[in-house]
BAGUKOL-653318 format. One line per 8 residues: number of its first residue (from 1); their letters; for each residue y, x, z negated of C-alpha. Coordinates in Angstrom, 1 decimal. Each point is the difference from the previous one (the first is absolute). Layout:
<rs>
NUM	a	Y/X/Z ~ ...
</rs>
This chain:
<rs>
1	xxxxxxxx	0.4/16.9/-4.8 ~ 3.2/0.6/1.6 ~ 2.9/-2.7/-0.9 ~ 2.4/1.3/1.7 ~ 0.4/-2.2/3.4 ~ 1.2/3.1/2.9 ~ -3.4/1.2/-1.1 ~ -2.5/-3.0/-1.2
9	xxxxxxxx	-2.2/-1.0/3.1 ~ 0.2/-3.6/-1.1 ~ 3.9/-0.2/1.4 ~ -0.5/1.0/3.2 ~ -2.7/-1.9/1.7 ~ 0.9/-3.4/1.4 ~ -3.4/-1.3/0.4 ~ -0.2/0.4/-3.0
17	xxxxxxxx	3.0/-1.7/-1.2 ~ -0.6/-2.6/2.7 ~ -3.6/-0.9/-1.8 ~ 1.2/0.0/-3.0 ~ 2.3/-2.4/0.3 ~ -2.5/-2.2/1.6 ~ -2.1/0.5/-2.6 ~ 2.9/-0.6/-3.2
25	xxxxxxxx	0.5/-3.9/2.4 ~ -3.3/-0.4/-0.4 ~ -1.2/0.0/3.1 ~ -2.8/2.0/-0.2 ~ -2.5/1.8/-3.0 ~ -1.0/3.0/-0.4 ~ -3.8/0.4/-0.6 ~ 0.7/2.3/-3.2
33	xxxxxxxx	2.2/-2.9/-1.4 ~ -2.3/-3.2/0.3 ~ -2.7/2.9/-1.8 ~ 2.5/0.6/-2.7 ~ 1.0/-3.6/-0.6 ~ -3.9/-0.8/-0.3 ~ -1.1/2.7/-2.1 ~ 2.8/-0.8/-2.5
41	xxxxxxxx	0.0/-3.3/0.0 ~ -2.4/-0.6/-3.0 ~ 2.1/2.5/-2.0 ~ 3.2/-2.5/1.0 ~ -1.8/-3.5/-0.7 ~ -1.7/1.5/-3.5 ~ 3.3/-0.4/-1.5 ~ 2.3/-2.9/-0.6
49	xxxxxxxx	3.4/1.8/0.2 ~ 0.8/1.1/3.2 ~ -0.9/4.4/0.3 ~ 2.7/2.2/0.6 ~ -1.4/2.2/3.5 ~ 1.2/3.1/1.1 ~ -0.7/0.8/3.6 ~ 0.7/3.8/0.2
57	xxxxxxxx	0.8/0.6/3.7 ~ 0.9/-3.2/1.1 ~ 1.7/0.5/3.2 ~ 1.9/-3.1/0.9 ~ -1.6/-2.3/-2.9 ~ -2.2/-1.7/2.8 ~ -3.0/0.0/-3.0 ~ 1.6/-3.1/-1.5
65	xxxxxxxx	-0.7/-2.2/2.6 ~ -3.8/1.3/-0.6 ~ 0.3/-1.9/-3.6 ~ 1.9/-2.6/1.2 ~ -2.8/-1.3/2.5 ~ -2.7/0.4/-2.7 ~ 2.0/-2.3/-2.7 ~ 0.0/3.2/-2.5
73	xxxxxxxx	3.2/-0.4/-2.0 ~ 1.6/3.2/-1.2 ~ 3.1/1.8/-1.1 ~ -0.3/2.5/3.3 ~ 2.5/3.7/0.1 ~ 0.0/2.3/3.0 ~ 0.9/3.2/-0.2 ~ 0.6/2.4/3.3
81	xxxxxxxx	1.8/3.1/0.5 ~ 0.9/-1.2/3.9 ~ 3.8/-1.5/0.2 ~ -0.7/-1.7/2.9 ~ -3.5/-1.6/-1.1 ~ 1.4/-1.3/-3.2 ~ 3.2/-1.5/1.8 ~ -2.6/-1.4/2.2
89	xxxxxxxx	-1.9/-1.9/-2.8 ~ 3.3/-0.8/-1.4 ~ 1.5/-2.0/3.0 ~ -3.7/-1.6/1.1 ~ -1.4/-1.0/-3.4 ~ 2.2/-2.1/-1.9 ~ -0.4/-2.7/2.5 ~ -3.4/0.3/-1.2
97	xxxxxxxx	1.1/-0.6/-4.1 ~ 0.0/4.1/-0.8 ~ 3.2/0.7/-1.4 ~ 1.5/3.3/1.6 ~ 0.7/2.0/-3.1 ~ -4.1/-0.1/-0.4 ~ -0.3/2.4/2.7 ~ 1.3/3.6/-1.0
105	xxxxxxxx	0.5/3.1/1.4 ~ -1.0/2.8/-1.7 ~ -2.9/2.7/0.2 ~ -3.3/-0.3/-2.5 ~ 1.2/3.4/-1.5 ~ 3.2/-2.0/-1.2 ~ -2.3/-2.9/-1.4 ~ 1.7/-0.6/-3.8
113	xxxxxxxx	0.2/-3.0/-2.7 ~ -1.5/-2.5/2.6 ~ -3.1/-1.1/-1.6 ~ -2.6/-2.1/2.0 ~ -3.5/-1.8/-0.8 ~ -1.3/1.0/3.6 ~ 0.5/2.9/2.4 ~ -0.2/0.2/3.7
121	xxxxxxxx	-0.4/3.2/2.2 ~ -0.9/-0.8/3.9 ~ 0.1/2.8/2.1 ~ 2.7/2.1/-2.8 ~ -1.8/3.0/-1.3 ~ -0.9/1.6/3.3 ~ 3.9/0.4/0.5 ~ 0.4/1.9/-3.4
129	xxxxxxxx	0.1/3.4/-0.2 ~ -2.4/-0.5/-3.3 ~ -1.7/-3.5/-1.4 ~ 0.4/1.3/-3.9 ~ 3.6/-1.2/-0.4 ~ -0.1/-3.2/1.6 ~ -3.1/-1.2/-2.2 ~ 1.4/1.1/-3.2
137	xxxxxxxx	3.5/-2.3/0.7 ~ -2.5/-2.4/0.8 ~ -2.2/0.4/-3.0 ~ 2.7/0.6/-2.0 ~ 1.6/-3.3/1.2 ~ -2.0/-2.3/-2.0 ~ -2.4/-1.1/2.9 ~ -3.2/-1.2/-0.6
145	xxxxxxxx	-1.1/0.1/3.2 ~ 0.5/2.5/2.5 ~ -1.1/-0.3/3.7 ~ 0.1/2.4/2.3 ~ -1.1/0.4/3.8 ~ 0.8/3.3/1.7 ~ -1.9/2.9/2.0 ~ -3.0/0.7/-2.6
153	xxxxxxxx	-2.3/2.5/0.6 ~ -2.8/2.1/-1.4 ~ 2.7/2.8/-0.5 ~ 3.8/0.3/0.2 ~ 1.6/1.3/3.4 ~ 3.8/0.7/-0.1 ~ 1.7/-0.7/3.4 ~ 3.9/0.7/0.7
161	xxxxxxxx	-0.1/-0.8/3.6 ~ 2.0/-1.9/2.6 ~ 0.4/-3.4/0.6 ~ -0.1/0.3/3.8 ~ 0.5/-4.1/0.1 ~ 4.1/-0.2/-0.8 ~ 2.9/-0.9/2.0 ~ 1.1/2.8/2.9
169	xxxxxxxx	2.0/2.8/-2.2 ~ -2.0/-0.1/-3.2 ~ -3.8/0.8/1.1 ~ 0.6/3.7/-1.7 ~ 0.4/-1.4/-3.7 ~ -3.1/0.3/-2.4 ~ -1.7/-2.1/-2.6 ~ -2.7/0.0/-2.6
177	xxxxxxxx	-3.6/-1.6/1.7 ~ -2.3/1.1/-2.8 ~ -3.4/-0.4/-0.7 ~ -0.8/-0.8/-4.2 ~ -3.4/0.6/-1.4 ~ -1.1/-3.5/-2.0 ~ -1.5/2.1/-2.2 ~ 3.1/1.7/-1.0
185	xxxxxxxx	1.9/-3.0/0.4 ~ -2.3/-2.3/-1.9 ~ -0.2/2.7/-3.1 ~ 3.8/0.5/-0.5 ~ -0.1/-4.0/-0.2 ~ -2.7/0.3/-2.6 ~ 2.7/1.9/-1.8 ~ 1.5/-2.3/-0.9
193	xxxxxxxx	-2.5/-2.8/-0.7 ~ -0.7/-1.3/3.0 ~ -3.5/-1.3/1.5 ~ 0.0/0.6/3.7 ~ -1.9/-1.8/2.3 ~ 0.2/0.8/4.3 ~ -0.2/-2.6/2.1 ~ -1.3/0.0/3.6
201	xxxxxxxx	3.2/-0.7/2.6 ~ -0.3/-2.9/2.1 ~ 1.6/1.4/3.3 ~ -1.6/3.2/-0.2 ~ -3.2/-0.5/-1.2 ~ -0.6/3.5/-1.4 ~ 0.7/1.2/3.8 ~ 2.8/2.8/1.0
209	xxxxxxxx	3.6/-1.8/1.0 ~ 2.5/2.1/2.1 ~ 3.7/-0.4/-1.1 ~ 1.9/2.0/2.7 ~ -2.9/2.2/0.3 ~ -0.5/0.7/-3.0 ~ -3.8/-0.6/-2.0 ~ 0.4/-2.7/-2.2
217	xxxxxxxx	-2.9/-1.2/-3.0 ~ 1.4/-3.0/-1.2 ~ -1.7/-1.7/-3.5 ~ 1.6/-1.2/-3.1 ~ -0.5/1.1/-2.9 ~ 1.0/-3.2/-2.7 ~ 0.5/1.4/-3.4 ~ -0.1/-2.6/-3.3
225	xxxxxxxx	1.4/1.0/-3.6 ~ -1.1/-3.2/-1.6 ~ 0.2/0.5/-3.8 ~ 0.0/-2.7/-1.8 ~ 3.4/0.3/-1.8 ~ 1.4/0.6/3.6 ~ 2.8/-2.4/1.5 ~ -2.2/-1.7/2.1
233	xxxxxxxx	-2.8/-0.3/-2.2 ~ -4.0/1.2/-0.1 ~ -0.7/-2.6/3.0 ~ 1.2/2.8/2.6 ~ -3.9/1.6/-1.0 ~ -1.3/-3.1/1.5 ~ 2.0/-0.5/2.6 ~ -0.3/3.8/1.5
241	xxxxxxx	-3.5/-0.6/-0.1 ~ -0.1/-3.0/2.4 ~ 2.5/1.4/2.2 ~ -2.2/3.1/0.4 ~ -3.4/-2.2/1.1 ~ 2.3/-2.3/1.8 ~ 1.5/2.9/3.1
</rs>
């Protein structure tokens, strides 16, 4: 990942910044975050007290409104290492009952003392330079629930390419758009006590996606720690099971 902003992709594109402000007022949803707020939500309504989500990559925040729709109540942090995404989210969402300090920039790498019950990673890990040292802030974080879509493959295929896509006078800076085994990925969760689970993504459909021409696999992977003297309790084992039948 690259947090500085004269070289981070994510400040210098403003269709990008354009849709996601759209998105942070709510005014339209992502595929990927109706999924996310699906998957999770028997993980969220298992418990009485309201779960403490991380969503890893968050852009502007614009995932909340996901949960909002869906009546899931939680205690919802965003973390992002774009200044201008994060001011976004800050501006848009507390019309929307976020306050603004719950959205923080920062990078993954930089992840300390903020523990979570669930984890969220939509479209993150391809932009690292390596998935090991996001997971373990994550894992290390407290979460008992870690779900992840991304660019999963059979094997892993590093890419530090062009964007191509930016605004006139910035098409020559680079970015990660890597590939991750699930195998690999899936193991190094295991690590750590995890039970990983993929699940088949709804826009894709197991099909190839092109992101500014570049291949893209996209599936989740939806990883459940679950031990009974965990914060949220042995019921996360039931509830990762009937989100896994129910994509």
């Amino acid at each position: 990942m690259i947090p500085d902003p004269r070289e981070n992709i994510w400040e210098h594109s403003r269709n990008v910044l354009d849709l996601y402000r759209r998105r942070a007022r709510g005014e339209e949803e992502m595929d990927a975050s109706a999924q996310a707020a699906e998957v999770l939500a028997p993980f969220i309504r298992s418990v009485q007290k309201p779960p403490r989500l991380l969503d890893a990559g968050c852009g502007s925040g614009y995932l909340w409104h996901s949960f909002l729709r869906r009546g899931l109540n939680i205690e919802y942090y965003g973390l992002d290492y774009s200044p201008s995404l994060i001011s976004i989210g800050r501006e848009e969402l507390p019309a929307f009952g976020l306050p603004p300090e719950r959205l923080i920039c920062a990078s993954l790498e930089d992840l300390r003392d903020r523990p979570c019950d669930l984890a969220l990673l939509i479209n993150t890990l391809t932009f690292c330079p390596d998935f090991r040292q996001p997971l373990d802030r994550l894992a290390q974080s407290g979460a008992e629930v870690i779900l992840i879509r991304d660019n999963f493959g059979p094997e892993t295929i590093r890419r530090w390419e062009t964007d191509g896509y930016l605004d006139p006078g910035f098409n020559h800076l680079k970015a990660y758009w890597n590939q991750w085994s699930a195998a690999e990925v899936s193991s190094f969760l295991g690590q750590y006590g995890f039970r990983v689970e993929p699940l088949v993504d709804r826009r894709s459909r197991g099909r190839v996606e092109m992101v500014v021409d570049k291949p893209y696999r996209w599936s989740w992977l939806l990883a459940c720690r679950g031990a009974a003297g965990g914060r949220l309790g042995g019921r996360f084992s039931a509830a990762c099971k009937n989100s896994c039948q129910a994509v």
